[in-house]
TORVOGU-122820 format. One record per atom (N, C-alpha, C, O): residue number from 1; atom name; x, y, z. Coordinates in steps of 0.1 Angstrom, whole numbers, plus 5000, padded with zeros to 4 digits. Layout:
! residues N
<r NUM,CA,<X,Y,Z>>;
...
! end
This chain:
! residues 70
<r 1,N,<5131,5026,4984>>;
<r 1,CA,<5124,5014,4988>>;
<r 1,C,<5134,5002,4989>>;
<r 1,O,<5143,5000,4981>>;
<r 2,N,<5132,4996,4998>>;
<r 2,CA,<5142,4983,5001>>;
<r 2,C,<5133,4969,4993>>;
<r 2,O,<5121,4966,4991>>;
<r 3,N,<5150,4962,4989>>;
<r 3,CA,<5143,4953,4981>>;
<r 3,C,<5134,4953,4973>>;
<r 3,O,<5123,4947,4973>>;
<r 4,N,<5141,4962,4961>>;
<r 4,CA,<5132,4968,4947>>;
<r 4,C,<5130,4955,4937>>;
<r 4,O,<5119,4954,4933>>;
<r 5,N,<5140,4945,4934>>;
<r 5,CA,<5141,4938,4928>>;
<r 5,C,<5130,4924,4934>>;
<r 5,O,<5125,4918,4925>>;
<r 6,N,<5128,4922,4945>>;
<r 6,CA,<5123,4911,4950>>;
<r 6,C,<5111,4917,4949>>;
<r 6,O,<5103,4909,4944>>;
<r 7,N,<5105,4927,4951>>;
<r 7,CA,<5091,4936,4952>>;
<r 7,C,<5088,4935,4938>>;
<r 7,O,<5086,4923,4937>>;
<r 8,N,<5088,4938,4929>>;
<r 8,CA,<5090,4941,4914>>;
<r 8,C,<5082,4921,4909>>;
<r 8,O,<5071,4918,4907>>;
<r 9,N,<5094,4913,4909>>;
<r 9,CA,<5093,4904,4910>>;
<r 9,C,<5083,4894,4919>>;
<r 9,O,<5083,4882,4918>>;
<r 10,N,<5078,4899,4926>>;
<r 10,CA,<5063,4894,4933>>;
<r 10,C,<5048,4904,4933>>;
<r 10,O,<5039,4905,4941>>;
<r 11,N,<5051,4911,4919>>;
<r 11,CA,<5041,4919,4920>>;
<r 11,C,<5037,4924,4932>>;
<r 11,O,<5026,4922,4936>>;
<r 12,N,<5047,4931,4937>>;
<r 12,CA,<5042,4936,4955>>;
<r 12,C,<5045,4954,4953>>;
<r 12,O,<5047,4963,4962>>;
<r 13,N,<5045,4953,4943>>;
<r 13,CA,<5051,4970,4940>>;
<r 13,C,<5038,4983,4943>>;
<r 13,O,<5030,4987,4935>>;
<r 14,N,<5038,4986,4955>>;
<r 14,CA,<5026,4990,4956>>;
<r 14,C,<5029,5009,4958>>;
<r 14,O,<5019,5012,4953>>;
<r 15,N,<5034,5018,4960>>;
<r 15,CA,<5038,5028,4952>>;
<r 15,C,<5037,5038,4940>>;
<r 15,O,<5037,5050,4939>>;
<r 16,N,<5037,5027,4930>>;
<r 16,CA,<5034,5030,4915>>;
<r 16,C,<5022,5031,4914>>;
<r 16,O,<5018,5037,4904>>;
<r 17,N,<5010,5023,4926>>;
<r 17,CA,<4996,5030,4925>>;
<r 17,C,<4994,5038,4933>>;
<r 17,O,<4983,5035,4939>>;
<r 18,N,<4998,5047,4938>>;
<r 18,CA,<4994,5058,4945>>;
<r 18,C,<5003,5073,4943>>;
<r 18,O,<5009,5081,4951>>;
<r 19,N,<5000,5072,4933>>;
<r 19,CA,<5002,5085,4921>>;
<r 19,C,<4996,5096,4927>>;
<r 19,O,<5000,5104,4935>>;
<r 20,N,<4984,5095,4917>>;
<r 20,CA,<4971,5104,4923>>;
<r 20,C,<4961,5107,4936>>;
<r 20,O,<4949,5109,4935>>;
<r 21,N,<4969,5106,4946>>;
<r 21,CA,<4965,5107,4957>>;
<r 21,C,<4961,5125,4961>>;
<r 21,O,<4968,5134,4963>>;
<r 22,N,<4946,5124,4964>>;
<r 22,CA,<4941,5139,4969>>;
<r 22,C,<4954,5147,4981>>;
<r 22,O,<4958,5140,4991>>;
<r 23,N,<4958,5160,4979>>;
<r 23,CA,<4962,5166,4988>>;
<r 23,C,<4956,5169,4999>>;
<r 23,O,<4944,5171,4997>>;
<r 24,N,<4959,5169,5009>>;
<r 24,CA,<4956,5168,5021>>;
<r 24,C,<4956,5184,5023>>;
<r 24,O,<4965,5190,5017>>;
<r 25,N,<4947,5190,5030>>;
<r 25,CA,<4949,5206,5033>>;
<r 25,C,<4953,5210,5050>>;
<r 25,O,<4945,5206,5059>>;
<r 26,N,<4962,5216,5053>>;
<r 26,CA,<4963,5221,5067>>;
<r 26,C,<4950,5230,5069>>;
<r 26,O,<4943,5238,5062>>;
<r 27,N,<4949,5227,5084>>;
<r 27,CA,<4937,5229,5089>>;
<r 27,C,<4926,5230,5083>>;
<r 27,O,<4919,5240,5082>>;
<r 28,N,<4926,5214,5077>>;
<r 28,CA,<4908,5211,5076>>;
<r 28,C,<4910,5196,5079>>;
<r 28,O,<4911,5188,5070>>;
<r 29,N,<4910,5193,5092>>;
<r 29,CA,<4912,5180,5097>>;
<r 29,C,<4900,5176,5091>>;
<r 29,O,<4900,5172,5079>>;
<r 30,N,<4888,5179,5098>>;
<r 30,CA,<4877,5165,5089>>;
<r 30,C,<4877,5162,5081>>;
<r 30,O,<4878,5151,5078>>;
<r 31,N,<4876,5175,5071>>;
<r 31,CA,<4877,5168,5053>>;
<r 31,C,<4888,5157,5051>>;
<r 31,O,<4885,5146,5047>>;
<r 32,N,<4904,5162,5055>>;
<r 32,CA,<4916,5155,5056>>;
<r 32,C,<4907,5137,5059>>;
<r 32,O,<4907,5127,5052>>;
<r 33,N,<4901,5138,5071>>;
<r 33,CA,<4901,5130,5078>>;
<r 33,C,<4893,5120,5069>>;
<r 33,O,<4896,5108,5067>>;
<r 34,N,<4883,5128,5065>>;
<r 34,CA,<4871,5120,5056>>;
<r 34,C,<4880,5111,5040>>;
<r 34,O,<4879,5100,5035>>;
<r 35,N,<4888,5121,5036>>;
<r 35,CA,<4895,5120,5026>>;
<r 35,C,<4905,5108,5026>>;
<r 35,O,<4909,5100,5017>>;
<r 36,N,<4906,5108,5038>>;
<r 36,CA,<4917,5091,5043>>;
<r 36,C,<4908,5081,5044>>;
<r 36,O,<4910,5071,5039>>;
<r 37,N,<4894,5082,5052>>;
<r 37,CA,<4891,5072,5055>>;
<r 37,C,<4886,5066,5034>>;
<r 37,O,<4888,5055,5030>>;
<r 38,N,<4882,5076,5028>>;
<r 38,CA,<4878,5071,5015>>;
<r 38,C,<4885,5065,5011>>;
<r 38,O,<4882,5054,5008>>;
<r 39,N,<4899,5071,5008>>;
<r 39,CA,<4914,5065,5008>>;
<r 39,C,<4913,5054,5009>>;
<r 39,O,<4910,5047,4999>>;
<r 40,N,<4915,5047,5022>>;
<r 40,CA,<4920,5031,5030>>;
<r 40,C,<4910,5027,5025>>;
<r 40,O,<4913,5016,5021>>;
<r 41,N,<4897,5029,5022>>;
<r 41,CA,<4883,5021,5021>>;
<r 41,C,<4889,5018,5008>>;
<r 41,O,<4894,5007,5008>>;
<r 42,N,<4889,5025,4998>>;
<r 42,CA,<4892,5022,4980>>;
<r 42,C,<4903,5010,4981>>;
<r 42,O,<4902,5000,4974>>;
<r 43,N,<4911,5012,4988>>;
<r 43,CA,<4928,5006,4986>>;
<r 43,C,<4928,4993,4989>>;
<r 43,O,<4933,4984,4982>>;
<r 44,N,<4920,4991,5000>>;
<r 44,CA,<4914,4981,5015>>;
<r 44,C,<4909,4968,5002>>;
<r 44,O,<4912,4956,5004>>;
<r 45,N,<4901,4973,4989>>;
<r 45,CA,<4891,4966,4984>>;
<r 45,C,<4904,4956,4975>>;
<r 45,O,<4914,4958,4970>>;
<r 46,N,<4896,4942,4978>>;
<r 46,CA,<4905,4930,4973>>;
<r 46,C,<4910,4933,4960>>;
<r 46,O,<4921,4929,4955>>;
<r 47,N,<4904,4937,4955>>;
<r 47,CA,<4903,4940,4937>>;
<r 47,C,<4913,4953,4934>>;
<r 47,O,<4914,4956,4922>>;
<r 48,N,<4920,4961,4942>>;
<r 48,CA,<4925,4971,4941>>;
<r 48,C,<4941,4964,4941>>;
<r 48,O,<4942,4954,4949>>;
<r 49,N,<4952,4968,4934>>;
<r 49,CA,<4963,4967,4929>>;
<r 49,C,<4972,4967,4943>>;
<r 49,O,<4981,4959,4945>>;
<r 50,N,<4969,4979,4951>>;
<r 50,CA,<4972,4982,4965>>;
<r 50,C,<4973,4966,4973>>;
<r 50,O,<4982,4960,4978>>;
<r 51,N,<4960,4961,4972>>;
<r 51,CA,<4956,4951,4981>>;
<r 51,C,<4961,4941,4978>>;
<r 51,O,<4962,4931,4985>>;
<r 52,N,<4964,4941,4969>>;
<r 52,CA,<4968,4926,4958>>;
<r 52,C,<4984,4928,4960>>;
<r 52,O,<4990,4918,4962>>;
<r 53,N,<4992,4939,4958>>;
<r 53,CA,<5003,4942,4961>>;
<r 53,C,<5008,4938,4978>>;
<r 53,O,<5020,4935,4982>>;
<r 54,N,<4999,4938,4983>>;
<r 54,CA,<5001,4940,5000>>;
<r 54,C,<5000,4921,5001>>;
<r 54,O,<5009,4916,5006>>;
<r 55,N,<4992,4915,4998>>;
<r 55,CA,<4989,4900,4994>>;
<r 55,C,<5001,4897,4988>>;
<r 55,O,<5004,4888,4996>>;
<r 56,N,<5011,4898,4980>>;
<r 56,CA,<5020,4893,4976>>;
<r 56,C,<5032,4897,4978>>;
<r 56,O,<5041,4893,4970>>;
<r 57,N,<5035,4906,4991>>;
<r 57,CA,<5042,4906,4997>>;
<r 57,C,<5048,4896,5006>>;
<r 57,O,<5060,4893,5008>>;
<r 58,N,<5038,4890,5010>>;
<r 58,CA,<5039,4881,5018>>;
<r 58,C,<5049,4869,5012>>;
<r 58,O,<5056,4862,5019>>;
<r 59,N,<5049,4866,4999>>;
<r 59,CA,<5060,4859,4989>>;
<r 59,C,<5069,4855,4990>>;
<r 59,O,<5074,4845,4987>>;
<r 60,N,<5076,4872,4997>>;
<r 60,CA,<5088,4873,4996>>;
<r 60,C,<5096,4871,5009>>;
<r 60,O,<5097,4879,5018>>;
<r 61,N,<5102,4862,5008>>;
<r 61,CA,<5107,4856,5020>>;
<r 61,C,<5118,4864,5028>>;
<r 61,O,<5121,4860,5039>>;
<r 62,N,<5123,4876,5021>>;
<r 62,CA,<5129,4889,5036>>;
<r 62,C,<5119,4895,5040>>;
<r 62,O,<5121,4904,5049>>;
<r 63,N,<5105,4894,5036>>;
<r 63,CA,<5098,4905,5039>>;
<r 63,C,<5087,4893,5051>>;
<r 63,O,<5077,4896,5057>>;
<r 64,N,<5092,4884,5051>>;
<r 64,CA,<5084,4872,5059>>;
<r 64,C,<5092,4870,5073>>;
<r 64,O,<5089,4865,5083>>;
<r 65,N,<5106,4874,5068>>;
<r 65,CA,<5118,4870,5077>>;
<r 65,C,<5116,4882,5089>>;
<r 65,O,<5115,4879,5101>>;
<r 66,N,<5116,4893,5084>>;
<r 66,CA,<5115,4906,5091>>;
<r 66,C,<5099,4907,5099>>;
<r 66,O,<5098,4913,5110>>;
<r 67,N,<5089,4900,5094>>;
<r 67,CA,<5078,4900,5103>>;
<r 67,C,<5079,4889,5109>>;
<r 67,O,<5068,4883,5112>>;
<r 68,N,<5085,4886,5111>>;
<r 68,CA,<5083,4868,5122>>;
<r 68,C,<5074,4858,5116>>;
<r 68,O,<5069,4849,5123>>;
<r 69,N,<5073,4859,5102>>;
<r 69,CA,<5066,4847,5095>>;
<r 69,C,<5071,4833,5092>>;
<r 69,O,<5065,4822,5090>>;
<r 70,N,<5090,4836,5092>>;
<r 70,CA,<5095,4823,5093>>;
<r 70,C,<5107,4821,5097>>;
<r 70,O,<5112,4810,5098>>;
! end
């Protein structure tokens, strides 16, 4: 991960929640498929660690530099 120390320090560390993430099985696309969309829906929710990590990314001013934010 780039920029461990700046991530860490803006609570943007998002990694460390996605531990337990369901296995994905070759050839069962839909389940797979269903399995993601539950996935992104859970993560997606403002209240989730993910989302709040993803929100304070934005903080960090290489990671603003590299999207064209400033």
């Amino acid at each position: 991960m780039y920029l461990p120390d700046a991530i860490q320090a803006a609570k943007a560390e998002v990694l460390k929640h996605l531990n337990n993430l369901p296995e994905l099985k070759e050839d069962e696309d839909e389940k797979n498929l269903k399995t993601i969309e539950i996935i992104y829906k859970d993560i997606s929710e403002s209240k989730h660690p993910v989302s709040k990590a993803m929100e304070n990314m934005d903080g960090i001013e290489e990671i603003r530099i590299i999207e064209g934010k400033k």
